[in-house]
N, C-alpha and C positions, 0 to 999 in steps of 0.2 A: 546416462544422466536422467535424474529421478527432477520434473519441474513442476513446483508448488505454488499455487496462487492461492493467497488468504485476503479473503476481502471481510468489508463488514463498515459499520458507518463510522462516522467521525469520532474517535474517543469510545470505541467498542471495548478496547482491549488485545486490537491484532498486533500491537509490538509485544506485549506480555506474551499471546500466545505461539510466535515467532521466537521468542527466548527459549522458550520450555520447549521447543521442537530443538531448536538449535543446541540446548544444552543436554540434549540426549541423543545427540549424532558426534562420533569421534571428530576432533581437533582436525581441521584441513578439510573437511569432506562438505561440507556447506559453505553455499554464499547466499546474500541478504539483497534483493533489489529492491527499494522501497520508491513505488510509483510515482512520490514527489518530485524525486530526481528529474523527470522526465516533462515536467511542466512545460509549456513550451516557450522557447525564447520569446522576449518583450522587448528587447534592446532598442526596436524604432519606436518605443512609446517611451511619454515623462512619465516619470516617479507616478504624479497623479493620476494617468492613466490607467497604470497599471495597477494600481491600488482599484480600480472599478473592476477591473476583470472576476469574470465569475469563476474562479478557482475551484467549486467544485460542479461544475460541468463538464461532461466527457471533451468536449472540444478544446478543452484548456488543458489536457495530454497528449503529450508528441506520441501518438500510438504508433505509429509509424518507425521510429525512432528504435521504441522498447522493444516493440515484435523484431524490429532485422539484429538488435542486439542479442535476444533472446534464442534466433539462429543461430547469429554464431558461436553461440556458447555451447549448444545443441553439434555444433562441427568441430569443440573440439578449441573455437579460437578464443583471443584475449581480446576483452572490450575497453572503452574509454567513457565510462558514466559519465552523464554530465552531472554537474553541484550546483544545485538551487537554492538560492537564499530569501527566505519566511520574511527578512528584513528588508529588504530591496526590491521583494517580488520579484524577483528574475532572477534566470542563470549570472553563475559566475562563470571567471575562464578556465576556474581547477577542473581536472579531471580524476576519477577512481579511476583505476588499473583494476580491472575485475576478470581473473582467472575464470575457467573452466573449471566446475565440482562436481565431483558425482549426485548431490543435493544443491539446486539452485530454488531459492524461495522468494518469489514474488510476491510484497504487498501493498495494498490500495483499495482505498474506498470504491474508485471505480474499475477497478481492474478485469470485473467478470460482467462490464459494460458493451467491450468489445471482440465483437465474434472471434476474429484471427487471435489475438492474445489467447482468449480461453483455449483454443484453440489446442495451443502450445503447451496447456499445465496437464500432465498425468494427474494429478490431485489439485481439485476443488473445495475452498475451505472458506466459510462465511462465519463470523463471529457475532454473534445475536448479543445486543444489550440492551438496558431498558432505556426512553428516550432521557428521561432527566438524569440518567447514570453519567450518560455519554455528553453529556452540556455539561456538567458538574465538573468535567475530565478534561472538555475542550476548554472552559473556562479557566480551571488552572491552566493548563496546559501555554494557553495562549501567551497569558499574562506573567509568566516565570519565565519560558522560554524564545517567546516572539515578539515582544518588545508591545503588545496590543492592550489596550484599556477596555475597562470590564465593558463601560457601553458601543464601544469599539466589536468587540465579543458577541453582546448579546442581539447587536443590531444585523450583523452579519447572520447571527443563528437563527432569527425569527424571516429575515430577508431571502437570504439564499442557502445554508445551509438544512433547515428542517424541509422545505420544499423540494430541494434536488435530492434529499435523502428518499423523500417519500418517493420522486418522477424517476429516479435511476440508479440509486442505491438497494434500497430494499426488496423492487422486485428482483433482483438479480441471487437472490436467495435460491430460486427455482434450480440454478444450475448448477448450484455445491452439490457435492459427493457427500461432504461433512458440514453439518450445521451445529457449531459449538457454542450453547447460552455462556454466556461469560460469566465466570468465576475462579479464582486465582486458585481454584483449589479443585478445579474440575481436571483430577488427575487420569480418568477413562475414558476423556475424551484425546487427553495430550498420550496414552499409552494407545487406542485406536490407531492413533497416526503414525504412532513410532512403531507399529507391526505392520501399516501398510507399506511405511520406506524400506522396512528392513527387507521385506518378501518382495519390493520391487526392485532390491540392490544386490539380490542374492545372484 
């Protein structure tokens, strides 16, 4: 089992470039972890509470949680993701049924925050974007698919998202194998990584 961690900041472009990886690995041989999942339960706080939590600080991920899922995937066994809701801020009670794949790919802004995780990734991957690329992206992003209001968005980005990007985001760049600047057309950087999965699955 070949284990990939792609980080990079909010709205870099790590789910485009998890596509383009994923659609150049045969049907059945990859699965998708996406570090949200792993937020940690909030169920003993109100709505309003948890609306204050700092959601992009390393402590606001069950690490704990992804690393021993990440084992067992590493031995071969089947996991139970938890499903986290953008709406609610908190877990729900669904679960993914998440198989064992010869390609497992982890991604998250903070992902290559914590030692053990990194740990566990064969390949390192940081996606570099410019800061108003990634606000321009988060700001859509938000507002179409989280149910959040632009000053909702921008009060969050100037508060806690540009600053945690700079305190634990960004340095964390130092520990990719691959540093990809983002663009949907940087095809020799998505053909690098499809020759290192290949020659590590041989």
């Amino acid at each position: 089992m070949l284990i990939i961690g792609i980080a990079g900041g909010t709205g870099s472009g790590k789910t485009t470039v998890v596509n383009q990886i994923v659609q150049e690995l045969p049907e059945g041989e990859v699965t998708v972890i996406s570090q949200d999942s792993y937020y940690r339960d909030t169920s003993h706080l109100s709505y309003d509470e948890r609306v204050k939590i700092n959601f992009d600080h390393p402590k606001s991920i069950d690490f704990e949680l992804l690393c021993e899922h990440l084992e067992q995937l590493r031995r071969g066994e089947t996991i139970e993701q938890p499903v986290y809701s953008f709406v609610k801020h908190n877990r729900t009670s669904d679960k993914v049924i998440t198989h064992p794949r010869k390609v497992v790919i982890v991604e998250g802004i903070l992902i290559l925050t914590h030692p053990e995780i990194r740990d566990l990734f064969d390949v390192k991957i940081y996606v570099h974007a410019d800061s108003d690329e990634r606000l321009i992206r988060r700001l859509k992003r938000d507002i179409a698919e989280r149910g959040r209001d632009l000053e909702e968005v921008l009060t969050r980005y100037q508060t806690t998202l540009k600053p945690m990007h700079q305190q634990f985001i960004e340095p964390t760049k130092e520990y990719a194998d691959i540093i990809i600047p983002y663009n949907r057309y940087n095809t020799v950087a998505i053909d690098i990584v499809r020759s290192i999965i290949n020659e590590r699955l041989v």
